[in-house]
C-alpha positions, 0 to 999 in steps of 0.5 A, a space after each residue: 837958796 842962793 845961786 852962785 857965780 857959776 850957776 850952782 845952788 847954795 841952800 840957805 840953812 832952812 832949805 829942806 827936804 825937796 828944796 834941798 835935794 832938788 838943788 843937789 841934783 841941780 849941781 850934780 847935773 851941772 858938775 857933769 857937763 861943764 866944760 871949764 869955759 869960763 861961763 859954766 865954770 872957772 877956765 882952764 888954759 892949758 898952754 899956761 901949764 910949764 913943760 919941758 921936753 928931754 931927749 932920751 937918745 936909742 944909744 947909750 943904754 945901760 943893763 941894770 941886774 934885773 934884766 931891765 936897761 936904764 939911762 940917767 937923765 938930767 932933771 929938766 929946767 926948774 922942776 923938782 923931784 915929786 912934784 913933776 909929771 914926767 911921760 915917755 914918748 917914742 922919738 923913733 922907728 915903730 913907736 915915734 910919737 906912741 906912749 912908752 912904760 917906763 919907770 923913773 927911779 931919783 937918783 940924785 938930787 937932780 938926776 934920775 934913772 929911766 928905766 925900759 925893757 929894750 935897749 933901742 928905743 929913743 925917747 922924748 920925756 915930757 916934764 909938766 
């Protein structure tokens, strides 16, 4: 048995039966409670992560034939369509600061379409 950087247990080829499964059970235990510290497992620094904040403005919104309202938005810095993360916050009235529902359809290679059920609502969209 081999124990690893983080503490978890490697069984050799010859670990078996009780051996094998208390080693198992050892690593499931541990895989719940870490915390990405560094000490019980790799860590995570999240202020490392790129993000990028657009300004949807409350004006400006266009009435799709669905029934729904859409504004085309500039994709944000260096980020590329599909492998970009975007959500919507309310950047004014009842829901500043309050996760929206909206859809974000491409557009163009650079420009996509966000899509809400109001006309009147501003919106902050988070690119990470």
């Amino acid at each position: 048995m081999q124990t690893l950087l983080y503490g978890r247990k490697r069984p050799d080829n010859l670990d078996r039966g009780s051996v094998f499964f208390d080693a198992l059970r050892d690593n499931v235990t541990k895989d719940d409670a870490h915390t990405h510290n560094g000490v019980d497992s790799p860590s995570l620094v999240v202020d490392k992560l790129a993000k990028f904040v657009v300004a949807v403005p409350s004006t400006g919104w266009t009435l799709d034939t669905d029934g729904t309202y859409y504004q085309t938005v500039t994709m944000a810095g260096s980020f590329v369509w599909g492998l970009v993360v975007i959500q919507a916050f309310g950047s004014g009235g009842t829901f500043a600061l309050q996760p929206i529902a909206a859809k974000y359809v491409k557009d163009t290679a650079t420009t996509f379409r966000v899509y809400l059920l109001v006309n009147n609502q501003g919106l902050n969209l988070l690119f990470t």
